[in-house]
N, CA, C and O atoms as a GROMACS GRO file, in nm:
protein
  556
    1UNK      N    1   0.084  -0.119   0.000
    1UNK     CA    2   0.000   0.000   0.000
    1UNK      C    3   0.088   0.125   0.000
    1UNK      O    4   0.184   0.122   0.077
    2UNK      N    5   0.068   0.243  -0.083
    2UNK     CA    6   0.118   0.335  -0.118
    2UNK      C    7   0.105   0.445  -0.034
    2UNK      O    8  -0.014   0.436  -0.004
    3UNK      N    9   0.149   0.546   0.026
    3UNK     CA   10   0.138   0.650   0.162
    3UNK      C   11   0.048   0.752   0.030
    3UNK      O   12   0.058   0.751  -0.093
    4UNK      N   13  -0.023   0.817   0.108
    4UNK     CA   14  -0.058   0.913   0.008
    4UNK      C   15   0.029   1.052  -0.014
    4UNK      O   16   0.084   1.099   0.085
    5UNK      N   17   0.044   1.124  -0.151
    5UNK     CA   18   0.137   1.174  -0.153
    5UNK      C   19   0.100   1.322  -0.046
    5UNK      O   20  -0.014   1.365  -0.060
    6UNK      N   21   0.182   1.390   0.045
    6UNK     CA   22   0.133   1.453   0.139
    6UNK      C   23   0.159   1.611   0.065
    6UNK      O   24   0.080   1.695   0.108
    7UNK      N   25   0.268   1.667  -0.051
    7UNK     CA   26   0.278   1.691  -0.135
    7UNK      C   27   0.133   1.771  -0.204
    7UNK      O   28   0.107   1.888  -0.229
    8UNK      N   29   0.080   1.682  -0.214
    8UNK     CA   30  -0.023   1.671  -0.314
    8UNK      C   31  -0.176   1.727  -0.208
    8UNK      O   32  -0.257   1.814  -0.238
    9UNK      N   33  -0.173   1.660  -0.112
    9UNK     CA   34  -0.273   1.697   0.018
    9UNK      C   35  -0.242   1.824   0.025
    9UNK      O   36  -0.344   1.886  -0.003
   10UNK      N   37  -0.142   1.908   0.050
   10UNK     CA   38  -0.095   2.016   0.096
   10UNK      C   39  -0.142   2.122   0.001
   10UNK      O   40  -0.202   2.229   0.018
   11UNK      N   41  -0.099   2.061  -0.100
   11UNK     CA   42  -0.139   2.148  -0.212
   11UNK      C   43  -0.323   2.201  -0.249
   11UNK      O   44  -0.379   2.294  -0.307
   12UNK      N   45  -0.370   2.059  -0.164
   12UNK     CA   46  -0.535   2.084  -0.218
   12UNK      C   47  -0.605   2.170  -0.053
   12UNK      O   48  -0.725   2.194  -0.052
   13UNK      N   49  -0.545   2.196   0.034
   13UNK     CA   50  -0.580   2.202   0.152
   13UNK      C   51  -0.550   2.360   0.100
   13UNK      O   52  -0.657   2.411   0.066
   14UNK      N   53  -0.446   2.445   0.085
   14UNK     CA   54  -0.387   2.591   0.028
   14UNK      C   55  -0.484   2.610  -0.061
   14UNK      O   56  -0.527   2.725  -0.062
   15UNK      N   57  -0.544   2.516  -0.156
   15UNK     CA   58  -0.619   2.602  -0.226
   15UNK      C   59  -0.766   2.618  -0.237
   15UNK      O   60  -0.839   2.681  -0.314
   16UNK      N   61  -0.791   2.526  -0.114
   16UNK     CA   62  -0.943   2.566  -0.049
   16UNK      C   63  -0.935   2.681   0.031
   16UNK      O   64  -1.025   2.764   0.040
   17UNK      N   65  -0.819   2.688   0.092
   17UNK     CA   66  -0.825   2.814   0.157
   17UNK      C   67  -0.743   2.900   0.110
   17UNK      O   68  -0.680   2.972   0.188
   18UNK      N   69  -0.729   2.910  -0.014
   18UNK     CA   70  -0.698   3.041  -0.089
   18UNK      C   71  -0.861   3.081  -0.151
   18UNK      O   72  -0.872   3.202  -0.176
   19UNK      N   73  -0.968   3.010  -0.175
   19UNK     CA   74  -1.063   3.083  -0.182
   19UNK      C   75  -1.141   3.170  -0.132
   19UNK      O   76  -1.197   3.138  -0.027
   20UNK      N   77  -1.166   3.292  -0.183
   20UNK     CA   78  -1.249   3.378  -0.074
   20UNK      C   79  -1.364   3.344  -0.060
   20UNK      O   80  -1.419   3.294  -0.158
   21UNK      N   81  -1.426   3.357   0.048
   21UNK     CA   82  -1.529   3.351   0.099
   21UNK      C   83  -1.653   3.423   0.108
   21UNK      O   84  -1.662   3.498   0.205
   22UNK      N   85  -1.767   3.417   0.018
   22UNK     CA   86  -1.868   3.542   0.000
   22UNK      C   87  -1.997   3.523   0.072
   22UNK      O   88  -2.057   3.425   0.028
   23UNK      N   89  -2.066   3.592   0.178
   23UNK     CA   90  -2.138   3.561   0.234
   23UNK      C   91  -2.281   3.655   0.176
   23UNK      O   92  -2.305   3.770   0.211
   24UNK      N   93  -2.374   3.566   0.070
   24UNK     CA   94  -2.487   3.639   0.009
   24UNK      C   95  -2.595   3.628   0.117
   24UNK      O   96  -2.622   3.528   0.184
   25UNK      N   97  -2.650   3.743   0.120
   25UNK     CA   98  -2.757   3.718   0.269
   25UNK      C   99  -2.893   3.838   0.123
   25UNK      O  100  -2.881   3.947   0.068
   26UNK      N  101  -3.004   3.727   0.121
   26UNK     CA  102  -3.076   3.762   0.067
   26UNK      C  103  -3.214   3.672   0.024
   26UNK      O  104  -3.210   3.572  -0.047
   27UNK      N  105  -3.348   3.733   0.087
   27UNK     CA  106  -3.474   3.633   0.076
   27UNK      C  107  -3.545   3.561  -0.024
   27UNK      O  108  -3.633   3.476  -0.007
   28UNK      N  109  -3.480   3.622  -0.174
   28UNK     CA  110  -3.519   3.560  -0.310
   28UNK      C  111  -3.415   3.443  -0.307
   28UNK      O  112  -3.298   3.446  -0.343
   29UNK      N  113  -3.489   3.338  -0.257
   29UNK     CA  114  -3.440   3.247  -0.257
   29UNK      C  115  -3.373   3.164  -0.432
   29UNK      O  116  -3.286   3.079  -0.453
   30UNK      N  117  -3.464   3.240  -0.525
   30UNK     CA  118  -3.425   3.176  -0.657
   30UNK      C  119  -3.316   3.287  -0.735
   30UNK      O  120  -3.249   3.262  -0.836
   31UNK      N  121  -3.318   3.410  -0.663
   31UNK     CA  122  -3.186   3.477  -0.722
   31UNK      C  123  -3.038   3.431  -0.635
   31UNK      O  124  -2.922   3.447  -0.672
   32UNK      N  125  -3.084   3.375  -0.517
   32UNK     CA  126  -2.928   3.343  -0.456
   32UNK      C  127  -2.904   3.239  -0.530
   32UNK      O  128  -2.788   3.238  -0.571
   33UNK      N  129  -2.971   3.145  -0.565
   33UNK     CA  130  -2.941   2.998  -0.620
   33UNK      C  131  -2.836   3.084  -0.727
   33UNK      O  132  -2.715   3.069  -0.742
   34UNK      N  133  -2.928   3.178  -0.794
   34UNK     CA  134  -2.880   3.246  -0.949
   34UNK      C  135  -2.728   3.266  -0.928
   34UNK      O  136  -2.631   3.217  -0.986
   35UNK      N  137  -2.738   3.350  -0.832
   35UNK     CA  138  -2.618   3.397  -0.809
   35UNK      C  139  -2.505   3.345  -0.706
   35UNK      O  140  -2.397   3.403  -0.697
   36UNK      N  141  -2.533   3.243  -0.637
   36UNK     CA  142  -2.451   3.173  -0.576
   36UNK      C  143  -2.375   3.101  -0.690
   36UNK      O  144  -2.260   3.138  -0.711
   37UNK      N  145  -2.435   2.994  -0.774
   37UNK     CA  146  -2.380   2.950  -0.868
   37UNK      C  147  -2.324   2.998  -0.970
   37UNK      O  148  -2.253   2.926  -1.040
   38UNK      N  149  -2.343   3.122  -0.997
   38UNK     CA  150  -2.274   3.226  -1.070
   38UNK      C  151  -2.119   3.251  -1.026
   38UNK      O  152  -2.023   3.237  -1.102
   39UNK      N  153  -2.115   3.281  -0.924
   39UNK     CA  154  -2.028   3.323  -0.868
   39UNK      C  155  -1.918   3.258  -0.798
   39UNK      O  156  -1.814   3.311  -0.758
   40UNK      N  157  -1.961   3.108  -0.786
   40UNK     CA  158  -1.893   2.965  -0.737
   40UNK      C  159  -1.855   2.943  -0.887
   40UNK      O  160  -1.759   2.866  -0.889
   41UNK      N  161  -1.880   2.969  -0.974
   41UNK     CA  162  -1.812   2.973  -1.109
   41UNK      C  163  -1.698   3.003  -1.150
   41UNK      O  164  -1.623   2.936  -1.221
   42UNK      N  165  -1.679   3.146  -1.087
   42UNK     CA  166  -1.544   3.220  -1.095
   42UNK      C  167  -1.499   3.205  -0.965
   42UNK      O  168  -1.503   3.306  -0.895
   43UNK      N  169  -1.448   3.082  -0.906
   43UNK     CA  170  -1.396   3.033  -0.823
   43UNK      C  171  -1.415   3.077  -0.642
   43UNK      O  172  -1.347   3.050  -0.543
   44UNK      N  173  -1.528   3.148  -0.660
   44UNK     CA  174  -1.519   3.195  -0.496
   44UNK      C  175  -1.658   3.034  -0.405
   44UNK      O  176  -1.751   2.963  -0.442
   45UNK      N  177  -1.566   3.065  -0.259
   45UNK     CA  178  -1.686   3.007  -0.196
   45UNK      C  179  -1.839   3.082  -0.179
   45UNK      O  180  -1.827   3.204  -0.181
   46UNK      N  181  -1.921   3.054  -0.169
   46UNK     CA  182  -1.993   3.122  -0.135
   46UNK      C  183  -2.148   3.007  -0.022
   46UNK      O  184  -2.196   2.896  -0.044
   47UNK      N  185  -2.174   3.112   0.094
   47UNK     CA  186  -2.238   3.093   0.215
   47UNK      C  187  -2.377   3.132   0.134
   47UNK      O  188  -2.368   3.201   0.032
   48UNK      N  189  -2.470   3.100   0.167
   48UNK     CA  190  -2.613   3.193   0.169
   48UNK      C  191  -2.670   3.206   0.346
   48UNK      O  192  -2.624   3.151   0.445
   49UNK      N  193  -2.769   3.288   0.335
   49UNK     CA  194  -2.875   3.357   0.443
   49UNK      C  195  -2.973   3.432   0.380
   49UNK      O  196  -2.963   3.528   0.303
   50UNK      N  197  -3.102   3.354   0.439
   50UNK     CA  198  -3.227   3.421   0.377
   50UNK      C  199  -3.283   3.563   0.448
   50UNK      O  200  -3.383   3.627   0.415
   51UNK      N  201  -3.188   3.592   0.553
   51UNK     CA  202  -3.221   3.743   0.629
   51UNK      C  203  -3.104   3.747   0.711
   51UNK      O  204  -3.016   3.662   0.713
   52UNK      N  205  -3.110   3.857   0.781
   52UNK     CA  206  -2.982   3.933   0.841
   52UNK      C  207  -2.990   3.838   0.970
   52UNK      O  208  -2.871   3.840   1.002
   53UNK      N  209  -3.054   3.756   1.067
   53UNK     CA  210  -3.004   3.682   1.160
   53UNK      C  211  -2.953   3.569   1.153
   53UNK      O  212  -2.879   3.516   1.236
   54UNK      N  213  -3.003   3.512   1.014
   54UNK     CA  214  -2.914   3.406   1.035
   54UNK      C  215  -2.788   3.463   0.922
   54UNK      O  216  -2.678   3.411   0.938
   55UNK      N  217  -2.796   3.517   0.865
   55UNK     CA  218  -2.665   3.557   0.839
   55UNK      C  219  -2.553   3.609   0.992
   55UNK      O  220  -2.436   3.570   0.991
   56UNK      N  221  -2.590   3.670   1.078
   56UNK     CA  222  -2.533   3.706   1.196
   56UNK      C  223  -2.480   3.566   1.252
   56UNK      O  224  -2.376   3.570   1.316
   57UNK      N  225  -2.544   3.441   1.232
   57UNK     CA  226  -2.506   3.347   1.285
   57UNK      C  227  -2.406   3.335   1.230
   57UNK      O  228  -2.303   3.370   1.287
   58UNK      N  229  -2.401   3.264   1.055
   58UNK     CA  230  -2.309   3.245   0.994
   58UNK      C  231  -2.188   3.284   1.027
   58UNK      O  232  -2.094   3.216   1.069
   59UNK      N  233  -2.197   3.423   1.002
   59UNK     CA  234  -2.084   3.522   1.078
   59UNK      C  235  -2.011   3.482   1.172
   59UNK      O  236  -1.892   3.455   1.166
   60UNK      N  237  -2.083   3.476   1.266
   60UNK     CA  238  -2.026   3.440   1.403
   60UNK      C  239  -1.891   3.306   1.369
   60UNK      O  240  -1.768   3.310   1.370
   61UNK      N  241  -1.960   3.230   1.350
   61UNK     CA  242  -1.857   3.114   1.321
   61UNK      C  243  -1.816   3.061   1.181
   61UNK      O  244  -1.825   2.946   1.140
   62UNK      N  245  -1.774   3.163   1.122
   62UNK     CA  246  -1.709   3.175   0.968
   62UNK      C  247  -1.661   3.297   0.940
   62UNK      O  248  -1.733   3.397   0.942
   63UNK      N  249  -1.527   3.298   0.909
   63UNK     CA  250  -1.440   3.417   0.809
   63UNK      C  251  -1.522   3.442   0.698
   63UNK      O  252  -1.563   3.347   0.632
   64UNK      N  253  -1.557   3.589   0.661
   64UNK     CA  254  -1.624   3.608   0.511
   64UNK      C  255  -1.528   3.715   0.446
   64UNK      O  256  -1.490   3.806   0.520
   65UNK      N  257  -1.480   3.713   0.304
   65UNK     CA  258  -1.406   3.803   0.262
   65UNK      C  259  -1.504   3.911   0.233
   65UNK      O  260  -1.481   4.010   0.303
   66UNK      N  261  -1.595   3.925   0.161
   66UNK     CA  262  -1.691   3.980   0.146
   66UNK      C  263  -1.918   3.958   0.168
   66UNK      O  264  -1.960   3.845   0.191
   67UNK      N  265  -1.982   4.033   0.160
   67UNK     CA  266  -2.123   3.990   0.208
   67UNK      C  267  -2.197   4.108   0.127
   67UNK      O  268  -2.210   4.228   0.149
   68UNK      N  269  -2.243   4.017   0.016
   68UNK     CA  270  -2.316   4.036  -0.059
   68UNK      C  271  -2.477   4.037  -0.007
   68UNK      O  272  -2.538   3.931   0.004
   69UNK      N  273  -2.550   4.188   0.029
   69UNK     CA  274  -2.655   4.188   0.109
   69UNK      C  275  -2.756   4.249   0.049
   69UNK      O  276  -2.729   4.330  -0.039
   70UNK      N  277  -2.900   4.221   0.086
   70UNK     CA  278  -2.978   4.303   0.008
   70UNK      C  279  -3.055   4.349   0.110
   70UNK      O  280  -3.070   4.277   0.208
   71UNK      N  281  -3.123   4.490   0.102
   71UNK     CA  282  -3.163   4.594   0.194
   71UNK      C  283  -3.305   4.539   0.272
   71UNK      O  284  -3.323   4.515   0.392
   72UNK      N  285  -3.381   4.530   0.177
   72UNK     CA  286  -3.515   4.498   0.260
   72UNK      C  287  -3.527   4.288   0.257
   72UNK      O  288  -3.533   4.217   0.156
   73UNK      N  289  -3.526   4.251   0.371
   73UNK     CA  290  -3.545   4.100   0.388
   73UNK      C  291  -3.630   4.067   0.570
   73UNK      O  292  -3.595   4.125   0.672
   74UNK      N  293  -3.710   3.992   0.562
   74UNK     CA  294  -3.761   4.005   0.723
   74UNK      C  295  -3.626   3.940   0.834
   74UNK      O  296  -3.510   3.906   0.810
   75UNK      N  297  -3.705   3.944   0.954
   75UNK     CA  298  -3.629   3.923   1.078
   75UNK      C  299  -3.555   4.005   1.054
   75UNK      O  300  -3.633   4.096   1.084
   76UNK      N  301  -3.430   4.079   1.012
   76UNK     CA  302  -3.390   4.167   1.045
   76UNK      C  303  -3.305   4.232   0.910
   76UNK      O  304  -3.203   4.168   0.884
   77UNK      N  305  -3.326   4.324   0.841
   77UNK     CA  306  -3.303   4.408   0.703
   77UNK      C  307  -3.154   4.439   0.747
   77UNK      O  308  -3.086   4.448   0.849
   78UNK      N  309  -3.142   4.450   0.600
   78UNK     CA  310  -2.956   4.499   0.557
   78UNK      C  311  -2.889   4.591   0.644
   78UNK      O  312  -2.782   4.577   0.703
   79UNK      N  313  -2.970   4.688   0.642
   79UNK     CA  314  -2.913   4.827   0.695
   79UNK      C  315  -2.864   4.796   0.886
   79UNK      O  316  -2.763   4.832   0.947
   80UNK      N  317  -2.973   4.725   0.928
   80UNK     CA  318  -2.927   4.682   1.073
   80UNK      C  319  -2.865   4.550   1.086
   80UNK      O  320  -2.824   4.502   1.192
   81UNK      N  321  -2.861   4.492   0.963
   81UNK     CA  322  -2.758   4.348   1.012
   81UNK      C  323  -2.628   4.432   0.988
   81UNK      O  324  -2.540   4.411   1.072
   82UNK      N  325  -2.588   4.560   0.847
   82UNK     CA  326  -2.477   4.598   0.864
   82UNK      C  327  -2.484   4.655   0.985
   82UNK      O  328  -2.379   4.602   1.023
   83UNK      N  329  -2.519   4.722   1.085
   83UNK     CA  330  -2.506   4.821   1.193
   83UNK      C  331  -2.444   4.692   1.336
   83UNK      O  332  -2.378   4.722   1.436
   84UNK      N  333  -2.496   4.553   1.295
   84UNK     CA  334  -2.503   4.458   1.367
   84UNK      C  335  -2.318   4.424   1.314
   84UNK      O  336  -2.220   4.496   1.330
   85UNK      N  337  -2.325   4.347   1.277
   85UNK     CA  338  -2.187   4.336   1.201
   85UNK      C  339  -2.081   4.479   1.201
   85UNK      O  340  -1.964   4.462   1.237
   86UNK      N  341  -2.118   4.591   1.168
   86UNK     CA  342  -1.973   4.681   1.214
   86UNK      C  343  -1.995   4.690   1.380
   86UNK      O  344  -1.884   4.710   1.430
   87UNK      N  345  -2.087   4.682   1.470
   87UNK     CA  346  -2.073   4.688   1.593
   87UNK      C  347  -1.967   4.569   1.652
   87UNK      O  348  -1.868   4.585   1.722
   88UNK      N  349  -2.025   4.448   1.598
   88UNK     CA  350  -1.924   4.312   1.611
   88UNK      C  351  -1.798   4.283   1.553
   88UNK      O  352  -1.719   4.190   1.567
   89UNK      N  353  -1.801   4.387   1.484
   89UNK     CA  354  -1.633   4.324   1.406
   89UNK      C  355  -1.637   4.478   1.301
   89UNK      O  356  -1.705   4.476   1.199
   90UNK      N  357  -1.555   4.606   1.340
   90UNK     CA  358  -1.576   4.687   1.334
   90UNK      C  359  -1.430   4.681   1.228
   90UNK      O  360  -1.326   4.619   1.251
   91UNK      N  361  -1.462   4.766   1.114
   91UNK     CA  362  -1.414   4.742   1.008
   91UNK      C  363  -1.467   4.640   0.876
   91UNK      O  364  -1.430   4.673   0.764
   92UNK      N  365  -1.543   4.533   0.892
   92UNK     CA  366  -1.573   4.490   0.806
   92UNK      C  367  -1.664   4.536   0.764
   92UNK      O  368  -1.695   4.473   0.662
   93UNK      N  369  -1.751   4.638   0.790
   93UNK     CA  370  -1.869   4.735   0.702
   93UNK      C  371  -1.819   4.754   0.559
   93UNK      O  372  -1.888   4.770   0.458
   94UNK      N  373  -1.674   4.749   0.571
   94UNK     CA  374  -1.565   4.810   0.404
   94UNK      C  375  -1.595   4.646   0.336
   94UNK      O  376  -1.534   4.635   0.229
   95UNK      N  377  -1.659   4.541   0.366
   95UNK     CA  378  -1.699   4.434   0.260
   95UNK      C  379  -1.766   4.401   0.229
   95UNK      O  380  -1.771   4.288   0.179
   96UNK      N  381  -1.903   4.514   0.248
   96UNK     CA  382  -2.032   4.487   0.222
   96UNK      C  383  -2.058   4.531   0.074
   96UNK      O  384  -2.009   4.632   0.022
   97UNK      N  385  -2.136   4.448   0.017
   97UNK     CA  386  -2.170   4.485  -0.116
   97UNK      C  387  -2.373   4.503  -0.095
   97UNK      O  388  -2.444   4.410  -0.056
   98UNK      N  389  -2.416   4.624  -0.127
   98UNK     CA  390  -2.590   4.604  -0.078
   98UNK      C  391  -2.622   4.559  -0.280
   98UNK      O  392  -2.560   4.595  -0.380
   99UNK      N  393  -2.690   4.507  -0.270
   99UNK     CA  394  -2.799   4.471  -0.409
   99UNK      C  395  -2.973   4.517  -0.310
   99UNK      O  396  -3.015   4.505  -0.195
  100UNK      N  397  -3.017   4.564  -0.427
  100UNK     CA  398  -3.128   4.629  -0.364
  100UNK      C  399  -3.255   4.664  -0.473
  100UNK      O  400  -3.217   4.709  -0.581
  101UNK      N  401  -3.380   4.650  -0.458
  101UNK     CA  402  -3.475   4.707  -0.552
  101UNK      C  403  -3.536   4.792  -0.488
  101UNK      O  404  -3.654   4.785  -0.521
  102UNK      N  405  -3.516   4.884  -0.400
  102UNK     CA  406  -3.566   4.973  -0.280
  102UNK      C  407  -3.502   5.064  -0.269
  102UNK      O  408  -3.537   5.138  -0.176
  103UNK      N  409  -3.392   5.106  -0.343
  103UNK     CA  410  -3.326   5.177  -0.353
  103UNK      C  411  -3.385   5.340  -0.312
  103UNK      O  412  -3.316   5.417  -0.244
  104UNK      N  413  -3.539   5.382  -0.371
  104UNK     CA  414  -3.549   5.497  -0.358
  104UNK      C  415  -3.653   5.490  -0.244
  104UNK      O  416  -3.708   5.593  -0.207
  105UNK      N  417  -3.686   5.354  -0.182
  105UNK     CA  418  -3.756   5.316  -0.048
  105UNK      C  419  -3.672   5.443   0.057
  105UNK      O  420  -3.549   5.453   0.069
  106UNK      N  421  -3.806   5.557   0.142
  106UNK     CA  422  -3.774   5.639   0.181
  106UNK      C  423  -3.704   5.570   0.347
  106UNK      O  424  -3.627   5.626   0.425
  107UNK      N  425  -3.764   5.435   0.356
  107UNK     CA  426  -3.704   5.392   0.488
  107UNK      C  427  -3.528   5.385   0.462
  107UNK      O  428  -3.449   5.432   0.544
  108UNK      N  429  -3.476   5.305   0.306
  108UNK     CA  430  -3.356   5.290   0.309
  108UNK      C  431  -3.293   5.404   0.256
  108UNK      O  432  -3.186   5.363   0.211
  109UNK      N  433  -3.300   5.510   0.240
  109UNK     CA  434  -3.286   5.633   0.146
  109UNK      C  435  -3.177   5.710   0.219
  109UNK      O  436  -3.086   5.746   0.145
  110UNK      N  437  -3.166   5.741   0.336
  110UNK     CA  438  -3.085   5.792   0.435
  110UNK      C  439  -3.014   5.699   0.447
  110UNK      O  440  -2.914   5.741   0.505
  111UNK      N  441  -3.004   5.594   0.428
  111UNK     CA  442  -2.861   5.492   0.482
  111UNK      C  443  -2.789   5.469   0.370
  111UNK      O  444  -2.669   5.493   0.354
  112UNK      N  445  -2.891   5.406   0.268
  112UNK     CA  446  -2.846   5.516   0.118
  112UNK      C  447  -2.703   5.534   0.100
  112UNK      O  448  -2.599   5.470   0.081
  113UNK      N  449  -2.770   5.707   0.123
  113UNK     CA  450  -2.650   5.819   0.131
  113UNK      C  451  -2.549   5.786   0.234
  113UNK      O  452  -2.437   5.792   0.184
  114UNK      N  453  -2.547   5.760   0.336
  114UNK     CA  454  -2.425   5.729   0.407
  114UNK      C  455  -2.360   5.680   0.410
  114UNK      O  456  -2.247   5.725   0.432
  115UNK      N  457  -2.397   5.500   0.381
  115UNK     CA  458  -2.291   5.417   0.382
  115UNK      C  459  -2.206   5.438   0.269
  115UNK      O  460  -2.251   5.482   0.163
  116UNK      N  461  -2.107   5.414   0.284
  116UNK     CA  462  -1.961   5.381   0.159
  116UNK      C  463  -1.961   5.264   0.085
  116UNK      O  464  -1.881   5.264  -0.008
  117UNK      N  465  -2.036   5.152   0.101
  117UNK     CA  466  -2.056   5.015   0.068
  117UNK      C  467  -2.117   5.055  -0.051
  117UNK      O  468  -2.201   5.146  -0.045
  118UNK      N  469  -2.079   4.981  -0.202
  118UNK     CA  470  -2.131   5.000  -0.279
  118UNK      C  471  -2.310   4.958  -0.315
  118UNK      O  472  -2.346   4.856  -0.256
  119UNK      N  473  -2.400   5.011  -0.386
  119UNK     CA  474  -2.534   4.966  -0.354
  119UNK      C  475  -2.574   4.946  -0.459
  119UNK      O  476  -2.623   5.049  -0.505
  120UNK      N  477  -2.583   4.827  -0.556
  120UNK     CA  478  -2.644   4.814  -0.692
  120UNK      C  479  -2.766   4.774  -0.701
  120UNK      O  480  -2.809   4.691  -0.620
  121UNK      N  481  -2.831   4.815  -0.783
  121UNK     CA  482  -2.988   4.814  -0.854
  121UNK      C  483  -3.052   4.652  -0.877
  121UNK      O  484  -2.992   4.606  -0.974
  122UNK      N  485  -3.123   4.578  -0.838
  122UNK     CA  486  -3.155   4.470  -0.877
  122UNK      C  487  -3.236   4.516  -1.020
  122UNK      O  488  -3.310   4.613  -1.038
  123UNK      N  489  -3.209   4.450  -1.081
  123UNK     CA  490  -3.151   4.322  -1.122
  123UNK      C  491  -3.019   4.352  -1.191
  123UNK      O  492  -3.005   4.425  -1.289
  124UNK      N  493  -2.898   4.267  -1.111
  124UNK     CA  494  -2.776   4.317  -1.090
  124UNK      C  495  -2.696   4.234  -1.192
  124UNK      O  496  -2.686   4.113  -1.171
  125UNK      N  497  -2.617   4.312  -1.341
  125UNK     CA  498  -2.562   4.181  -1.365
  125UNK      C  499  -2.444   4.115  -1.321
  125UNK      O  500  -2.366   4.165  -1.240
  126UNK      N  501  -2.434   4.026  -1.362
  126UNK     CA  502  -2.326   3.937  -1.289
  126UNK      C  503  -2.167   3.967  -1.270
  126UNK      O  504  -2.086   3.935  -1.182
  127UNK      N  505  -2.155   4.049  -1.404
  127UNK     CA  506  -2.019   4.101  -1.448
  127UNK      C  507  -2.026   4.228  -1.306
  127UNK      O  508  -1.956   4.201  -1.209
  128UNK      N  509  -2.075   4.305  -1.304
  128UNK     CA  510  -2.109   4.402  -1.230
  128UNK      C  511  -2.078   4.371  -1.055
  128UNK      O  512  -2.015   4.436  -0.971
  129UNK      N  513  -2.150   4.244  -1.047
  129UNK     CA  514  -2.147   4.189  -0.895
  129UNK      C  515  -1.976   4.169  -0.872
  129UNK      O  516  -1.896   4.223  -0.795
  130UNK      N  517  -1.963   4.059  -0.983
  130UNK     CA  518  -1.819   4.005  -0.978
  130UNK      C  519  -1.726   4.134  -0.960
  130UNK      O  520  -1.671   4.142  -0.850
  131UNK      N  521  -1.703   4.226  -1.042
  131UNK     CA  522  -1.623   4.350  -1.043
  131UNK      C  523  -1.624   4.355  -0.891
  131UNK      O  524  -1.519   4.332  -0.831
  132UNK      N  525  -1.756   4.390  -0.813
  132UNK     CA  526  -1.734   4.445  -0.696
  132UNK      C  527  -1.702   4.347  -0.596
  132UNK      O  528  -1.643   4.399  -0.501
  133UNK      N  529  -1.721   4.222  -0.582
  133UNK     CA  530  -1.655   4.120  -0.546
  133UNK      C  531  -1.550   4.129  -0.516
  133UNK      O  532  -1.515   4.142  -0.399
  134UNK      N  533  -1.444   4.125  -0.650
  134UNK     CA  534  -1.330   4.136  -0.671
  134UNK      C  535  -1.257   4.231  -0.582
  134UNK      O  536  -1.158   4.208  -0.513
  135UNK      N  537  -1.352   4.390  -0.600
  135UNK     CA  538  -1.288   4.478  -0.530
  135UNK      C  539  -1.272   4.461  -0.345
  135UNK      O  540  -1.172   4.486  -0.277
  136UNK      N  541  -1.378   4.421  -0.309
  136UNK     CA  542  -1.405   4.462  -0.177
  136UNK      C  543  -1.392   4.330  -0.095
  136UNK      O  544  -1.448   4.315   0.014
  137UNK      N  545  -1.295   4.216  -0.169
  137UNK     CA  546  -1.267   4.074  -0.064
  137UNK      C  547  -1.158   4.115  -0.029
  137UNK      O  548  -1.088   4.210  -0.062
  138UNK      N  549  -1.147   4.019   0.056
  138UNK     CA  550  -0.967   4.050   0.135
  138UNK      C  551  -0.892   4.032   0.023
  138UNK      O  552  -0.930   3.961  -0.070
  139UNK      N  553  -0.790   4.089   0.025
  139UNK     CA  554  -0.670   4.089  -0.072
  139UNK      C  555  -0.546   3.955  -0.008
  139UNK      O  556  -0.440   3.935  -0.068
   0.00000   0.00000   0.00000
C-alpha cells in the first residue's frame, strides 16, 4: 500500500483556503441559487442567508471576505444586520456589497446616502457583482 502523496494533500488544503469567501444574505431564494452559482463559477466560496439573523449566525462562526446583502429581507433588514456586524467586528462594514430594488424606499434612502458600501440596482448583472466582489474581498 502506497502512503498518500502529502505533497499533493498540501497542495489541495492551500487552495481551499486560498478561496475567498462570500457571504450572500438575501430572501429571493431563486436569485441566490442564481447567483450563488454564478459566482462559485469564478472560483469563490460562497455561504447563503435568507435574512440578516441568520446571516449574523453564519458570521459568528465563519471568516467572510466579502457579504453580498440586500436591503429589505424580514427578521432583520440589511441596513441593521450591517449596523449589527460593524458593531461586532468593526471594520468589516468596508466588505459589504448592498444589491437592492428599494433603492429609492424612503425607509432605506438615508442609509443610502451614508454608507460607503457599494449599492447596486436589482436586477444586478453578474459582471457588475463580480467586479465588486473582486474589489471589496480580502486581498
Amino acid at each position: 500500500m502506497r502512503p498518500k502523496n502529502s505533497e499533493s494533500t498540501m497542495a489541495t488544503k492551500k487552495n481551499a483556503k486560498s478561496k475567498k469567501h462570500i457571504l450572500l444574505v438575501d430572501d429571493d431564494l431563486e436569485l441566490v441559487q442564481t447567483y450563488k452559482e454564478l459566482i462559485e463559477a469564478h472560483g469563490y466560496e460562497v455561504s447563503t442567508a435568507s435574512n440578516g439573523v441568520l446571516a449574523i449566525k453564519h458570521f459568528l462562526n465563519h471568516d467572510v471576505d466579502a457579504i453580498v446583502c440586500d436591503l429589505k429581507m424580514p427578521e432583520l433588514e440589511g441596513d441593521m444586520f450591517y449596523a449589527a456586524i460593524e458593531r461586532i467586528q468593526p471594520g468589516l462594514h468596508k466588505r459589504f456589497i448592498f444589491i437592492t430594488g428599494v433603492a429609492d424606499d424612503p425607509i432605506f434612502k438615508m442609509f443610502i446616502s451614508k454608507v460607503k458600501s457599494p449599492v447596486l440596482r436589482k436586477p444586478v448583472p453578474i459582471d457588475k457583482l463580480l467586479a465588486e466582489i473582486k474589489r471589496v474581498a480580502r486581498q
